[in-house]
DRENPA-3360 file (N, C-alpha, C; in nm, 2 decimals, always signed):
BEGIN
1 = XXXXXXXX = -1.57/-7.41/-6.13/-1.67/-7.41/-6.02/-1.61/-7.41/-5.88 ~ -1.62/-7.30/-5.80/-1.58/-7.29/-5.65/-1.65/-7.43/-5.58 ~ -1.54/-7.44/-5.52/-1.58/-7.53/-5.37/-1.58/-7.49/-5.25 ~ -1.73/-7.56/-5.18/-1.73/-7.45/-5.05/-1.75/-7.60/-5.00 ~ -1.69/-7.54/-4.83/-1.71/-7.63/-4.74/-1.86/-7.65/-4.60 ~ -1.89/-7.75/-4.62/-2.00/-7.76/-4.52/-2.01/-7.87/-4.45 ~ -2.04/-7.85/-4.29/-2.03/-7.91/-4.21/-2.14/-8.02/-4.20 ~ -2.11/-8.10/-4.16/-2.25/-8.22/-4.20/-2.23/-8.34/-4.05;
9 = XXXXXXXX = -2.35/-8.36/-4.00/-2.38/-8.45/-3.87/-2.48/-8.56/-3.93 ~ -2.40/-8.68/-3.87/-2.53/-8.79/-3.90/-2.65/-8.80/-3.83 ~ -2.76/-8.76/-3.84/-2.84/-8.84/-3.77/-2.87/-8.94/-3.67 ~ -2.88/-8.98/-3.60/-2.91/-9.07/-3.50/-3.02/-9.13/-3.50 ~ -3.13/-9.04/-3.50/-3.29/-9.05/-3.49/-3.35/-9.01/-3.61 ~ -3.46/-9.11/-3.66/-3.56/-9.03/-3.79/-3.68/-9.02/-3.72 ~ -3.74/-8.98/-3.83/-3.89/-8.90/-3.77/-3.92/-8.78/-3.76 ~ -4.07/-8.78/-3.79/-4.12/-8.62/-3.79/-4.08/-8.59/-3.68;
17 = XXXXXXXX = -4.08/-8.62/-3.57/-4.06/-8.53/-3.45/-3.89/-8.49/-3.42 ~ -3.83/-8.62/-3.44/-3.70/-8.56/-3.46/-3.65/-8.44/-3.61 ~ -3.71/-8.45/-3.69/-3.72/-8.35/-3.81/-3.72/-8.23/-3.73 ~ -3.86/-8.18/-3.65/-3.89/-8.08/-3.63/-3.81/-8.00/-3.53 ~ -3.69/-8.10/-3.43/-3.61/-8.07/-3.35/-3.55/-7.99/-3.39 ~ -3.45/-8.09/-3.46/-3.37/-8.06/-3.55/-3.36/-7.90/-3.65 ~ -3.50/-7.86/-3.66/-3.51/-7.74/-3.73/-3.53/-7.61/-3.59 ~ -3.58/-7.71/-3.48/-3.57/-7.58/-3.36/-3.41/-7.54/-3.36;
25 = XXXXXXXX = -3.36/-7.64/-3.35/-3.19/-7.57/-3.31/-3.13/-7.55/-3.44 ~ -3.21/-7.50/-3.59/-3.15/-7.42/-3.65/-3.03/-7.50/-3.72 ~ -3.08/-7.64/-3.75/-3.03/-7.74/-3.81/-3.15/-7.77/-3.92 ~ -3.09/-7.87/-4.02/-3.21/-7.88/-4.16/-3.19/-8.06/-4.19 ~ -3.28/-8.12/-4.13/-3.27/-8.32/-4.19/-3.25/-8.27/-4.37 ~ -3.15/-8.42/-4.40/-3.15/-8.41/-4.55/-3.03/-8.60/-4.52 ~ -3.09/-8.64/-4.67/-3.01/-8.73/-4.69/-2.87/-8.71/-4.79 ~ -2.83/-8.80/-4.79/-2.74/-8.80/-4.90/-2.72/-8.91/-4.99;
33 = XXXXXXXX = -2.72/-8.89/-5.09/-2.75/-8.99/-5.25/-2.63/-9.01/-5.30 ~ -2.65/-9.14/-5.38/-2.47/-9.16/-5.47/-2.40/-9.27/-5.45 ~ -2.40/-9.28/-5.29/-2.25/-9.31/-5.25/-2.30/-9.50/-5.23 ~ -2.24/-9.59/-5.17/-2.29/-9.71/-5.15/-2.43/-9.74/-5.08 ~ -2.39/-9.66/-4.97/-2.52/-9.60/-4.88/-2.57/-9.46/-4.90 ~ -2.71/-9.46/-4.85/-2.76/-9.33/-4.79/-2.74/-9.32/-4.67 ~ -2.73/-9.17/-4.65/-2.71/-9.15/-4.52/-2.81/-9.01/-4.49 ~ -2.86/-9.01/-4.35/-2.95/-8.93/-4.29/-2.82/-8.83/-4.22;
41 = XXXXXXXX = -2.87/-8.72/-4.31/-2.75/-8.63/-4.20/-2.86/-8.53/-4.16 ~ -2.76/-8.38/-4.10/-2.83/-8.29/-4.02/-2.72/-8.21/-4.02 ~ -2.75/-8.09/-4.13/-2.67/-7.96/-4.16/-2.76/-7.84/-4.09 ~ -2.62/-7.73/-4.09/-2.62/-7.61/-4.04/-2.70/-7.53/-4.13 ~ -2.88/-7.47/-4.09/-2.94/-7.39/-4.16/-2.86/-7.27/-4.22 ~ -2.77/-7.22/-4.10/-2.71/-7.06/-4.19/-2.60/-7.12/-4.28 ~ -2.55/-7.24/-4.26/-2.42/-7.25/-4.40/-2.45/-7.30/-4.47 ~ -2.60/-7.37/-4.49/-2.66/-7.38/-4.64/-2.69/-7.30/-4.71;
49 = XXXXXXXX = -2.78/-7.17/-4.60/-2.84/-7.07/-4.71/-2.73/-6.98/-4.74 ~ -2.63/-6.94/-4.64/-2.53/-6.88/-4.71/-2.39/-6.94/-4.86 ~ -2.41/-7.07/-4.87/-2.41/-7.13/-5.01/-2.44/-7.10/-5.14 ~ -2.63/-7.15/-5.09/-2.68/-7.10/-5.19/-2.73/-6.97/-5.24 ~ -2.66/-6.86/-5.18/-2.69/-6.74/-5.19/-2.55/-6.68/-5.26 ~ -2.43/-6.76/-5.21/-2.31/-6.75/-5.34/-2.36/-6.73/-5.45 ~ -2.26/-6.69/-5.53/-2.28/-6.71/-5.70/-2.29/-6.81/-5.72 ~ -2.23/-6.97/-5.70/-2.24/-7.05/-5.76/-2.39/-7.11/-5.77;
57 = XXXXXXXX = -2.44/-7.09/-5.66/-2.59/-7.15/-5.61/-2.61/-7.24/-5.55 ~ -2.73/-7.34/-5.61/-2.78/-7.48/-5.63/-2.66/-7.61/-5.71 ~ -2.56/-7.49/-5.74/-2.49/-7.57/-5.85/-2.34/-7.60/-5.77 ~ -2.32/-7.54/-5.67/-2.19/-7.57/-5.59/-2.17/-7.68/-5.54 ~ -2.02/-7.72/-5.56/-1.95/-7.81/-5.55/-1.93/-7.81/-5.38 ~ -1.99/-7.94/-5.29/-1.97/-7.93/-5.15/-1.87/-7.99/-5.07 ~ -1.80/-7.98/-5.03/-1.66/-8.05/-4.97/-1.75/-8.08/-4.80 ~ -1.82/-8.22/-4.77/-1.90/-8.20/-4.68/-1.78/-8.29/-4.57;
65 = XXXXXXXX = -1.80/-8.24/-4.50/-1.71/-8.25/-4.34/-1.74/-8.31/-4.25 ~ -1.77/-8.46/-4.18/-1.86/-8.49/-4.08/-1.79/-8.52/-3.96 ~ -1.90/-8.45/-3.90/-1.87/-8.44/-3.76/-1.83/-8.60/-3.71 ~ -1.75/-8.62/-3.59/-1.75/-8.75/-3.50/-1.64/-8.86/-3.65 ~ -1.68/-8.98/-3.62/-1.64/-9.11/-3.68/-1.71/-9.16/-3.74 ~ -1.76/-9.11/-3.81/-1.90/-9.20/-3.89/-1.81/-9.16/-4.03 ~ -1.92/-9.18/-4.16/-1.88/-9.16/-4.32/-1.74/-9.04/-4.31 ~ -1.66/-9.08/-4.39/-1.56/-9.02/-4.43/-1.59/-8.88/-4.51;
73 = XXXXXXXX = -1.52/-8.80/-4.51/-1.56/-8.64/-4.57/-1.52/-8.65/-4.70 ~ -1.64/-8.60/-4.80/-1.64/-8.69/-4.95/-1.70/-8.55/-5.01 ~ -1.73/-8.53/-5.16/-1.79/-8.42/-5.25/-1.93/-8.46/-5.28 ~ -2.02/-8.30/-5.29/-2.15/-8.33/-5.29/-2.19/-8.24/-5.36 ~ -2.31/-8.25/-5.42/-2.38/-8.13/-5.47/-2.55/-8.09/-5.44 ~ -2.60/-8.00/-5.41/-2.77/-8.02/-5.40/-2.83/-8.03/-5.50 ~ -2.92/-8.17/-5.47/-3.00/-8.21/-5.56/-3.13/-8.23/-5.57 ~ -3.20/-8.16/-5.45/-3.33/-8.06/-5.47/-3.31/-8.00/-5.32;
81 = XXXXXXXX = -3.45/-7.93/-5.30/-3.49/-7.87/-5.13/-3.60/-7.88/-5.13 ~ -3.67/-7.92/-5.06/-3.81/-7.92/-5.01/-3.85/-7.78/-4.95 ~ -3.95/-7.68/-4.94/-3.93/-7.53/-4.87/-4.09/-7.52/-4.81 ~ -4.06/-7.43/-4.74/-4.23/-7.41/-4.66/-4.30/-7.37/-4.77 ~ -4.41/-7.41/-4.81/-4.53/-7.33/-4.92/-4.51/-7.15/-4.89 ~ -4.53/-7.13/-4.77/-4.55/-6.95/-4.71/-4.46/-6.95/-4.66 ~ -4.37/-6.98/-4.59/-4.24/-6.92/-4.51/-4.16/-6.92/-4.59 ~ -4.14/-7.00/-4.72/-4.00/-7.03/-4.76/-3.88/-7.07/-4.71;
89 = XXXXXXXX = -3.90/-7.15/-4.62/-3.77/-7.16/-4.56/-3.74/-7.34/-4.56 ~ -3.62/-7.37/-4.55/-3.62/-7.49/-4.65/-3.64/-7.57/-4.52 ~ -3.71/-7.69/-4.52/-3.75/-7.82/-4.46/-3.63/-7.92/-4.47 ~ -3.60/-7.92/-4.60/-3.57/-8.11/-4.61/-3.43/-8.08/-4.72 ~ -3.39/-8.11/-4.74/-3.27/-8.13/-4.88/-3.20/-8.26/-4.89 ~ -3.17/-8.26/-5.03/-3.15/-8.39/-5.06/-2.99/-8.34/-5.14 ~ -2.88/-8.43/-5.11/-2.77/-8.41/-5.14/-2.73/-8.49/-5.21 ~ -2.64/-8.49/-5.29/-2.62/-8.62/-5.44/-2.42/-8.61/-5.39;
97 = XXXXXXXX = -2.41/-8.73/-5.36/-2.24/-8.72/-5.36/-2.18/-8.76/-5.51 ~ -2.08/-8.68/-5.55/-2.03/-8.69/-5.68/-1.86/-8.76/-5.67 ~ -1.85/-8.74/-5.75/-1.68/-8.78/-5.82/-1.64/-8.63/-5.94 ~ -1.49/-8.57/-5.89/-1.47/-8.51/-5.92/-1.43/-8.53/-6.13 ~ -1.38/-8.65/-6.14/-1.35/-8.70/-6.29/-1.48/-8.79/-6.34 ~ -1.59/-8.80/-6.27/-1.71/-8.84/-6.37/-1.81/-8.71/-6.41 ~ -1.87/-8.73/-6.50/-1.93/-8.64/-6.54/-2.08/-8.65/-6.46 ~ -2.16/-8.51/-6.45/-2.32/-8.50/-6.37/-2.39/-8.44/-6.46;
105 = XXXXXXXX = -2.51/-8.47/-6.44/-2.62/-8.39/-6.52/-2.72/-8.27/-6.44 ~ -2.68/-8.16/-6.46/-2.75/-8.03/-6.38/-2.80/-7.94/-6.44 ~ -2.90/-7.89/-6.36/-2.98/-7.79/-6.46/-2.91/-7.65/-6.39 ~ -2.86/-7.54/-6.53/-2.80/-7.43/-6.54/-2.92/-7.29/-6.55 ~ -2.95/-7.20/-6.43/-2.97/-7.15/-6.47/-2.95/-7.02/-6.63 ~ -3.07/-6.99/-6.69/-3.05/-6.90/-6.80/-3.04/-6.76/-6.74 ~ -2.98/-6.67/-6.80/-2.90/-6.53/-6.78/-2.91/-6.44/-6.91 ~ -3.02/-6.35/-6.91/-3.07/-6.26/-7.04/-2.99/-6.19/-7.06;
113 = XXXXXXXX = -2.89/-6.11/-7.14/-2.88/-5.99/-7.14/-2.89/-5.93/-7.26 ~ -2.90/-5.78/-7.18/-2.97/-5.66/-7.34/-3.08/-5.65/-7.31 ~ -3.11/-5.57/-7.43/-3.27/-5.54/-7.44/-3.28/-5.55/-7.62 ~ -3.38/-5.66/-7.60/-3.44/-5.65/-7.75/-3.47/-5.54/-7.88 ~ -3.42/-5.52/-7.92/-3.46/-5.40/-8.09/-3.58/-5.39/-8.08 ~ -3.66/-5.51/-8.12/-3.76/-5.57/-8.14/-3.89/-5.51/-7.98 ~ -3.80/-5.48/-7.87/-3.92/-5.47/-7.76/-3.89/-5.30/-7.75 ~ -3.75/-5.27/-7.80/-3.71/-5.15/-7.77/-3.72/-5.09/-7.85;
121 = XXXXXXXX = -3.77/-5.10/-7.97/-3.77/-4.96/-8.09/-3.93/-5.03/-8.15 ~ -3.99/-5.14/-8.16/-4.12/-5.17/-8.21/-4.21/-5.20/-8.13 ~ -4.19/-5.22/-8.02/-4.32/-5.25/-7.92/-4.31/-5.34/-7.91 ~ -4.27/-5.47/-7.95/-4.27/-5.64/-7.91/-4.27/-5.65/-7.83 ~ -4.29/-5.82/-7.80/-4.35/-5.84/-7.60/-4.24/-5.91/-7.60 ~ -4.11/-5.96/-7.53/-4.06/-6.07/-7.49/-4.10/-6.20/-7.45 ~ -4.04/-6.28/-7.47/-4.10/-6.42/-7.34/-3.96/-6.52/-7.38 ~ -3.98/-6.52/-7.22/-3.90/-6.60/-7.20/-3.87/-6.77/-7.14;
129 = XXXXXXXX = -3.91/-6.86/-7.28/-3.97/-7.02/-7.21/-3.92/-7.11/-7.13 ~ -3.73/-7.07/-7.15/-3.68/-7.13/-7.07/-3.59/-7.11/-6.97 ~ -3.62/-7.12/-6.84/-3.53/-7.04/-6.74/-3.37/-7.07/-6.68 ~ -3.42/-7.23/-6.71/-3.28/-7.32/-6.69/-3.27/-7.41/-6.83 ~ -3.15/-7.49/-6.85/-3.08/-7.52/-6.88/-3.05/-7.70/-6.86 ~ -3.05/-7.78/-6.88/-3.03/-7.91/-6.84/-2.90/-7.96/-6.91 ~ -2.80/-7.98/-6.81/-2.64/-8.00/-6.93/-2.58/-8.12/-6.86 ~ -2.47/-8.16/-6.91/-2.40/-8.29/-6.87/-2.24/-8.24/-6.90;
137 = XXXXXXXX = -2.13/-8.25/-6.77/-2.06/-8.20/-6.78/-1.98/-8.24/-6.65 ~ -1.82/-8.25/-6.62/-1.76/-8.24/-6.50/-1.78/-8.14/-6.46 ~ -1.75/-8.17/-6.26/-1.87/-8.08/-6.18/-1.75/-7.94/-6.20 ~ -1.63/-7.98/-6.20/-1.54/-7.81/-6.21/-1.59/-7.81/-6.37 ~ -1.66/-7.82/-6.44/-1.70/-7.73/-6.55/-1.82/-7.70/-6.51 ~ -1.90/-7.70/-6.42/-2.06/-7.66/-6.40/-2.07/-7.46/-6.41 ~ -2.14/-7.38/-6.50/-2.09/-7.29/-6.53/-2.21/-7.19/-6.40 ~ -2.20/-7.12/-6.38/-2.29/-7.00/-6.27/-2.42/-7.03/-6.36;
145 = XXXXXXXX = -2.39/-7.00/-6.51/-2.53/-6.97/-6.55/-2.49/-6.95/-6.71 ~ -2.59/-6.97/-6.79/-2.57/-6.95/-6.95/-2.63/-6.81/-6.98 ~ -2.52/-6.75/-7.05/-2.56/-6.62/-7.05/-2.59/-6.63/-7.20 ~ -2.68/-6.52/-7.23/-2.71/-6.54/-7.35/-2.74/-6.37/-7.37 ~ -2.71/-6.34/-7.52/-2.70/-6.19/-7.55/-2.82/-6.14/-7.64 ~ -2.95/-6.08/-7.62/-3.12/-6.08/-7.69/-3.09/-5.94/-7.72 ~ -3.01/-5.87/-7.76/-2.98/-5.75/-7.78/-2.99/-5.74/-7.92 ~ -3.01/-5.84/-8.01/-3.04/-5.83/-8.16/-3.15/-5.90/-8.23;
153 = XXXXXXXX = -3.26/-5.90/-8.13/-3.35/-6.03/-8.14/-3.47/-5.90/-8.15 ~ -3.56/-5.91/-8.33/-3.67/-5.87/-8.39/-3.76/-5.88/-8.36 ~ -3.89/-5.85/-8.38/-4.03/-5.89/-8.34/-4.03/-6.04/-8.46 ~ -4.07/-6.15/-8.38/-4.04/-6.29/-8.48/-3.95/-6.33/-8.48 ~ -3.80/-6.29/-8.41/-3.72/-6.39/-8.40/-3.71/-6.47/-8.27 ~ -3.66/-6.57/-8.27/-3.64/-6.62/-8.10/-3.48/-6.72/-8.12 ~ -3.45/-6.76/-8.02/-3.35/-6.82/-8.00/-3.32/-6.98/-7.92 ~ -3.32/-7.06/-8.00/-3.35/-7.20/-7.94/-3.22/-7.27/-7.91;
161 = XXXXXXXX = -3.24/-7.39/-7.86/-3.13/-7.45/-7.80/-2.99/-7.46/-7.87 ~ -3.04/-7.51/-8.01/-2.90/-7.51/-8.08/-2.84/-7.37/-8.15 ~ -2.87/-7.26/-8.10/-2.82/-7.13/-8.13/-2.73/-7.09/-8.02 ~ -2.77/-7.18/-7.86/-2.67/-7.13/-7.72/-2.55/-7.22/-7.75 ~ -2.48/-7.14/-7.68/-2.33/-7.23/-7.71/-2.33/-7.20/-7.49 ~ -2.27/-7.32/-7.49/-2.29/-7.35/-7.33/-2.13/-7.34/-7.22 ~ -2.04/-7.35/-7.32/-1.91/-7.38/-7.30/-1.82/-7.48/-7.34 ~ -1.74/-7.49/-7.32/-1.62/-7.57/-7.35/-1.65/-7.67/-7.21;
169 = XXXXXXXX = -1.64/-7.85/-7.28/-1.70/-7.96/-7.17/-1.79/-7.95/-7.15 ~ -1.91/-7.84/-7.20/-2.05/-7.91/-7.16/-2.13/-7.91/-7.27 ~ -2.21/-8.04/-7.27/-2.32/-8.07/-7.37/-2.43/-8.05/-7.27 ~ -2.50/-7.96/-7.40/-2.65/-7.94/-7.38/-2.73/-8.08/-7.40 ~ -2.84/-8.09/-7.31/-2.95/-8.23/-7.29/-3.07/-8.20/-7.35 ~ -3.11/-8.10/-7.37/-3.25/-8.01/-7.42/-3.20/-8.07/-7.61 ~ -3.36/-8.04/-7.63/-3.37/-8.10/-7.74/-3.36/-7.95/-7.87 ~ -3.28/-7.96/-7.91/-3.22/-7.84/-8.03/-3.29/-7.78/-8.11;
177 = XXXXXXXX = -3.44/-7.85/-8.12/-3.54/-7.67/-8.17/-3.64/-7.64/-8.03 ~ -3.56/-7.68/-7.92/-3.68/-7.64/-7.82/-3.60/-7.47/-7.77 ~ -3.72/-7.36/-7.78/-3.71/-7.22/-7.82/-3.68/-7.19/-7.63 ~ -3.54/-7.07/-7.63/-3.51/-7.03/-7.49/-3.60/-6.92/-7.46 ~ -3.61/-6.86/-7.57/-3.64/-6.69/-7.56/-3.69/-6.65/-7.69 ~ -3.79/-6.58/-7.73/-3.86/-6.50/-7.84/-3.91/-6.34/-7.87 ~ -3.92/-6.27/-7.94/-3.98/-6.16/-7.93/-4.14/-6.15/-8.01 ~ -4.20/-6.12/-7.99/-4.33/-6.15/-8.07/-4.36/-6.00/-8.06;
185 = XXXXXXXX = -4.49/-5.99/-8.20/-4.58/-5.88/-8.20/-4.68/-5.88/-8.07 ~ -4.73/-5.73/-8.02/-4.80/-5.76/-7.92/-4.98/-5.80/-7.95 ~ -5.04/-5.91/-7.87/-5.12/-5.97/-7.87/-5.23/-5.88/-7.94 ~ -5.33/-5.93/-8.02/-5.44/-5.79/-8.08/-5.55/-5.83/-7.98 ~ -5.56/-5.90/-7.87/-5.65/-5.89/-7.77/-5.60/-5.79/-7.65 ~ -5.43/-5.73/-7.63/-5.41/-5.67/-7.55/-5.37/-5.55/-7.61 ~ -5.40/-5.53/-7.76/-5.39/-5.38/-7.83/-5.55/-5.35/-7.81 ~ -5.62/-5.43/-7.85/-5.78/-5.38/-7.84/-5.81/-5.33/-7.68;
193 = XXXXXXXX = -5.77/-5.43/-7.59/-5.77/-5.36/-7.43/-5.73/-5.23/-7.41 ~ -5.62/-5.19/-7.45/-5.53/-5.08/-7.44/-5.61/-4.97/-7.51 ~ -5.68/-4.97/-7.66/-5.73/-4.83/-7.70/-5.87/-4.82/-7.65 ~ -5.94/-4.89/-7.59/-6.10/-4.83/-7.50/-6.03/-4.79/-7.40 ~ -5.95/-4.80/-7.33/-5.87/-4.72/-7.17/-5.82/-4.62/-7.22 ~ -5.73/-4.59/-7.34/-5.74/-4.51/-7.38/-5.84/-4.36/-7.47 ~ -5.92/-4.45/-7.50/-6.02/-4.40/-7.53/-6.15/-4.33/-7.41 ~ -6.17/-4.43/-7.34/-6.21/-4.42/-7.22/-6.19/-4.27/-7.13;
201 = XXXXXXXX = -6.04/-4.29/-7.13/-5.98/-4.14/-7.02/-6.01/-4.04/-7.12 ~ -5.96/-4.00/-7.24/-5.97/-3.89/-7.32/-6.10/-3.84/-7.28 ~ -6.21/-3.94/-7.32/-6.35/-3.90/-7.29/-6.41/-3.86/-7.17 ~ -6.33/-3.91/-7.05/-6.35/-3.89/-6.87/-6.32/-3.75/-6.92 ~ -6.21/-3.72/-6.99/-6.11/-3.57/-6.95/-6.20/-3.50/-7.02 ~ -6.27/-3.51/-7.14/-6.31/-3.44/-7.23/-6.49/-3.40/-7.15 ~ -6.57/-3.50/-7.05/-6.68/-3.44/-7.00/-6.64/-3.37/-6.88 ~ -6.52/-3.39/-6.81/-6.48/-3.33/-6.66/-6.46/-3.12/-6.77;
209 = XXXXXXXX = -6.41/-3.16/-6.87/-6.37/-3.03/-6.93/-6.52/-2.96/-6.98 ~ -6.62/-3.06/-7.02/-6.76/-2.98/-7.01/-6.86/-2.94/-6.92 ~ -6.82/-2.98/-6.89/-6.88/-3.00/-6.72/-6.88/-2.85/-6.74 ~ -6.81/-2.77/-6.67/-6.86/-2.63/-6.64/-6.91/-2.57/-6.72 ~ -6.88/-2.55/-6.90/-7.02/-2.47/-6.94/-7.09/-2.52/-6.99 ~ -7.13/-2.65/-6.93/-7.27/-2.72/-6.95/-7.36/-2.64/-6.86 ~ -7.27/-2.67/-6.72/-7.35/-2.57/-6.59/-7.36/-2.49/-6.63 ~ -7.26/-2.36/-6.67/-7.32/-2.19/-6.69/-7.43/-2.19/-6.81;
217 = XXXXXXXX = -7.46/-2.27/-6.92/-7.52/-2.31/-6.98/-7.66/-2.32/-6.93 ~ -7.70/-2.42/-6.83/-7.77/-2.43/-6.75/-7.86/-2.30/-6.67 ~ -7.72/-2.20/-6.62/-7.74/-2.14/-6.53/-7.82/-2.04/-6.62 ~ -7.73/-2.00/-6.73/-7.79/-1.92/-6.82/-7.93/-1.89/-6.86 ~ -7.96/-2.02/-6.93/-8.16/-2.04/-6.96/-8.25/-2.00/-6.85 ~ -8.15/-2.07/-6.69/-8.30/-2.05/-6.61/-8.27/-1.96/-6.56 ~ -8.16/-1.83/-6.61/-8.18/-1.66/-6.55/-8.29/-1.63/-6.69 ~ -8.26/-1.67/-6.82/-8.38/-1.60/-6.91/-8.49/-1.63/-6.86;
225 = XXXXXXXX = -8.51/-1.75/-6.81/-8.63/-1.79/-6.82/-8.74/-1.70/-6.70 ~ -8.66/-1.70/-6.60/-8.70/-1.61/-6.50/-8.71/-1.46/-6.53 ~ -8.64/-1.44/-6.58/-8.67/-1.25/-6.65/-8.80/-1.25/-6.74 ~ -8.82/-1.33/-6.82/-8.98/-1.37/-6.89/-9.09/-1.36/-6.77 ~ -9.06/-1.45/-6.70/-9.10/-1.48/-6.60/-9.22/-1.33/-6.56 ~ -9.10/-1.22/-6.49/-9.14/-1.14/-6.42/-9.26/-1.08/-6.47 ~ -9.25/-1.03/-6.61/-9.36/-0.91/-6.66/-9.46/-0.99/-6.61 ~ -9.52/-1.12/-6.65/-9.62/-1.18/-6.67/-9.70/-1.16/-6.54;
233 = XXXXXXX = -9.58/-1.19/-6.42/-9.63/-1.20/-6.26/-9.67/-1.02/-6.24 ~ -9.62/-0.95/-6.29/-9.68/-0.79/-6.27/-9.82/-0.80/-6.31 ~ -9.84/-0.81/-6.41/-9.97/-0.82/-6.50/-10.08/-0.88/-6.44 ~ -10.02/-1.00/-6.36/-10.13/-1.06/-6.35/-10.17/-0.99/-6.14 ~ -10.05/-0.93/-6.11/-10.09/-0.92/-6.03/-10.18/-0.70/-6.01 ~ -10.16/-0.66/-6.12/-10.27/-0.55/-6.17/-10.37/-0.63/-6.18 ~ -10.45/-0.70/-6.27/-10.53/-0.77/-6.30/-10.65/-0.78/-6.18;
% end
């Protein structure tokens, strides 16, 4: 697991109003967890999200740097973010300081690859139950992601925990019949949906296509009907 460096400032002041400062000048409040103390710091918005936009992610190993004389520059990892509901943009983060020879517990994201038999030659639906991973491991073994290969998975088969192999030094925390990924037959409430729509258009297509010699149809009777018509109006107008 790469290590990246990030710059980190203590706090001075708490409070919403100092929070919100703090985010005008393009700074992010966050504490940090672990160590003997907590401490209220104040990191650099662009060299967080440029972190977590690395490969490594949420899962990167932080070599945090502080500004001035205060806490000593020590290793860390993120251990949530708080984000706007609509902006997305992160509020708050919370940082966990580690030890490079103790072991941590982190959730790994999951990584699909292939395409199912089962979705690709019979119609099966995919699903996929679990997106991360929960493992226990040293932080230079924390892996990007568990890749996992669905490229031979049937309609009815699926793949549960004790089928992933996670790597060398990490144990899996998940419980060993709980299922990552499945292929199933498709639902007979969303086969029955599917043939009235299909059914449906054929029949749109099939009156747009009568449509016209319904009309010349139409047009047809009431030219006979009008030729009938005439003699009668002569006759009556001799009469």
């Amino acid at each position: 697991m790469e290590t990246l460096q990030l710059g980190v400032k203590e706090r001075g002041h708490l409070g919403k109003s100092d929070a919100k400062k703090l985010r005008r000048d393009g700074l992010i409040p966050a504490v940090l967890y672990g160590g003997k103390n907590n401490h209220s710091l104040a990191i650099n918005s662009k060299e967080l999200i440029k972190i977590l936009e690395n490969v490594a992610g949420r899962n990167a190993i932080l070599n945090l740097k502080f500004e001035g004389k205060g806490k000593k520059d020590c290793t860390a990892i993120v251990k949530d973010l708080q984000k706007h509901p609509l902006k997305r943009e992160i509020l708050h983060a919370d940082l966990m300081e580690i030890s490079m020879d103790k072991e941590i517990k982190v959730k790994v994201r999951v990584k699909l690859v292939g395409e199912p038999v089962g979705v690709k030659e019979k119609g099966g639906v995919l699903s996929q139950q679990m997106r991360e991973i929960k493992v226990s491991c040293l932080p230079s073994n924390i892996p990007n992601d568990i890749t996992i290969d669905i490229s031979n998975l049937d309609i009815g088969d699926a793949i549960h925990i004790k089928d992933v192999i996670a790597g060398e030094g990490i144990k899996i925390l998940e419980a060993p019949d709980a299922t990552v990924v499945s292929v199933s037959v498709m639902k007979e409430e969303e086969v029955k949906a599917e043939v009235p729509a299909a059914e449906a258009a054929l029949a749109e297509g099939a009156a747009a296509a009568a449509a016209p010699a319904e009309e010349k149809g139409k047009a047809e009777e009431k030219g006979k009907a009008e030729e009938k018509a005439k003699p009668e109006e002569k006759k009556k107008k001799k009469e």
